[in-house]
N, C-alpha and C positions, 0 to 999 in steps of 0.2 A: 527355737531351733531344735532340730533332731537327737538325738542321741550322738551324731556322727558328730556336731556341731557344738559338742557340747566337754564329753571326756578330755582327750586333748589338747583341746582350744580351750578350755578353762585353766589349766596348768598355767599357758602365759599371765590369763587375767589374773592368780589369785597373786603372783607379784606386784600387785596395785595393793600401792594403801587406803582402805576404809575412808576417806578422807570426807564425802558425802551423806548422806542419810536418806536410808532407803523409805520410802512411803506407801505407805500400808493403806487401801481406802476397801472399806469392806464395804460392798454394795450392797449383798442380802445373804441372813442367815433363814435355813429352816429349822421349821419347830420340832421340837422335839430332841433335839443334837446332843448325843449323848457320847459318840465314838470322836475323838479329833485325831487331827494328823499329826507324826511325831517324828521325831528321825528314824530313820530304820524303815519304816512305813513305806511298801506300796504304793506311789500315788495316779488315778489315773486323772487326765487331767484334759479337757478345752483349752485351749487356751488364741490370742489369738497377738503377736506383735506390731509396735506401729514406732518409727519415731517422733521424733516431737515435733517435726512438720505435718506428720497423720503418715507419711509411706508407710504403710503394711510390710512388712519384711517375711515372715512366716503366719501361719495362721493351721491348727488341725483343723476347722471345719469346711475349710478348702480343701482338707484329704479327704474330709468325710472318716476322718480315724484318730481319737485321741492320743495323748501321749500318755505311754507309764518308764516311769523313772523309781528309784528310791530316792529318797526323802534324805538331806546330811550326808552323802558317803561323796562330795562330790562330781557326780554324775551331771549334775548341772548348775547352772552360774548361780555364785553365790547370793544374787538377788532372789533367786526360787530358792533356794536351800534357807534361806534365812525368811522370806516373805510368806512359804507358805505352809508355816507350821500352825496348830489349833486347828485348822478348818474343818471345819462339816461336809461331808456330804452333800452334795447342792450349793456348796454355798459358794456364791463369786465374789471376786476382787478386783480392784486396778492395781496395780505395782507401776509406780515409779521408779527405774534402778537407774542410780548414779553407773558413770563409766567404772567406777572401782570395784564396783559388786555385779560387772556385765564384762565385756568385751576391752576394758582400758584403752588404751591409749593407740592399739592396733586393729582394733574393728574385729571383722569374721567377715574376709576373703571382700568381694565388693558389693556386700548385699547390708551390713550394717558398716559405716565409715569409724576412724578411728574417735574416740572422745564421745561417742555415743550415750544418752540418755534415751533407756528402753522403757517403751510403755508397752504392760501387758494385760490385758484383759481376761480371765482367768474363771475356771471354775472344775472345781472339784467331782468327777465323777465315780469316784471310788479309793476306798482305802484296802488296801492289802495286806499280807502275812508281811512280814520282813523276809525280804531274802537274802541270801550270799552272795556280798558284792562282787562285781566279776574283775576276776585278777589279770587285768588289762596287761600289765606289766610282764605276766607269763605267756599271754597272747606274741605280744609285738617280739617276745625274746627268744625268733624261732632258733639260733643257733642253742638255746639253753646255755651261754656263759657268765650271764646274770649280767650280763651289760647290753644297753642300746646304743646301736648304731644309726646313723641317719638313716641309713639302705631302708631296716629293719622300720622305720618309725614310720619312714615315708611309705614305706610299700603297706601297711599296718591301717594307715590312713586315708591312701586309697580305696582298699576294699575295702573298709567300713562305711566311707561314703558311695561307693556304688551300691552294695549290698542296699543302705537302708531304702535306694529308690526305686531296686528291682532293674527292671526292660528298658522304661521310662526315664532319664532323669530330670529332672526340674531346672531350671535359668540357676538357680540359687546353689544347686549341687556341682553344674559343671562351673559355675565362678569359681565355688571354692579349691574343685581340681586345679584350675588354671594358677590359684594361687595357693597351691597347698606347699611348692618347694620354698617359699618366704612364710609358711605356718612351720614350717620343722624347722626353718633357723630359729625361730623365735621359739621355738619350744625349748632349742636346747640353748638357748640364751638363758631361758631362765632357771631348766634343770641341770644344767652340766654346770655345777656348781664348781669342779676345779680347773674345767675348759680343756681336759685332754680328750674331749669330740665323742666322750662317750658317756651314753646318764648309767648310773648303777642304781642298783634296787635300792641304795641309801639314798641317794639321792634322789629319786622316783618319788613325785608326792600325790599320784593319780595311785586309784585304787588298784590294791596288791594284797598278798598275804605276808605275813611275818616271818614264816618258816624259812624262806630261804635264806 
């Protein structure tokens, strides 16, 4: 999934426990591989989803344009953030991700269902400088009171999913609109740790700066 599909909507998954085991099938490495992937790292990436009936759910060579993300900060489900570190340049994988290291027990909108096991097909097309994660948290907190309100999260998570698909959008982007006000319950299901309807930057575990 996209970027859009991945910040926020990861928040609810990482309240799943680890309970499965993530599977790593390395299909091919090239020679000479001296630079690997690490957290912090640049990654750009092919990649291409399916579940374990074969439905294809996402795919970049359908864009015709890979994905880059970093690597550990988050940004995407914890089955990529764990599955594809070491790699080379050129090199591809399968991943197998249990629902606890994907989407749990809620899915992403009606494009993957909840309890999902994702398979991904995957290859490496570049490693990058590390960059500065982006402080999502200061994004969605347009009032600056250091608290998130639904208003704030929902309106936060709309335009980031139109944004990423431009003029055009995809079957997959307008699901997720149609079900994006049962993605912000769940979000603060699992961020509004004391349940007075508002996340604070302590409680915030999507990428942020410390300062404030």
């Amino acid at each position: 999934m996209k970027f859009v599909a991945i910040v926020l909507v990861a928040l609810v998954a990482a309240a799943n426990c680890d309970k499965e085991e993530l599977k790593i099938d390395v299909v091919s490495v090239p020679e000479g591989c001296e630079v690997k992937s690490k957290n912090g790292d640049m990654l750009t990436m092919h990649y291409t989803g399916t579940l374990t009936d074969g439905t294809k759910f996402d795919s970049s060579f359908d864009r015709d344009q890979p994905f880059t993300f970093q690597l550990g900060v988050g940004q995407v489900i914890k089955g990529w953030d764990q599955g594809l570190t070491n790699m080379c340049v050129g090199e591809k994988r399968k991943l197998v991700i249990p629902p606890s290291l994907g989407y749990g027990d809620r899915g992403a909108g009606s494009v993957i269902p909840g309890g999902a096991t994702l398979h991904f097909e995957v290859e490496l097309i570049n490693i990058g400088d590390s960059a500065p994660a982006t402080n999502v948290f200061k994004e969605i907190d347009l009032d600056k009171n250091n608290m998130l309100s639904r208003e704030e999260v929902s309106d936060y998570l709309k335009k980031q999913m139109v944004a990423a698909e431009g003029d055009v959008q995809s079957e997959e982007v307008k699901n997720m609109l149609a079900d994006h006000d049962k993605l912000v319950e769940e979000i603060f299901q699992h961020e509004d740790k004391d349940k007075n309807g508002f996340i604070s930057h302590d409680e915030f575990s999507g990428p942020k700066h410390d300062e404030l």
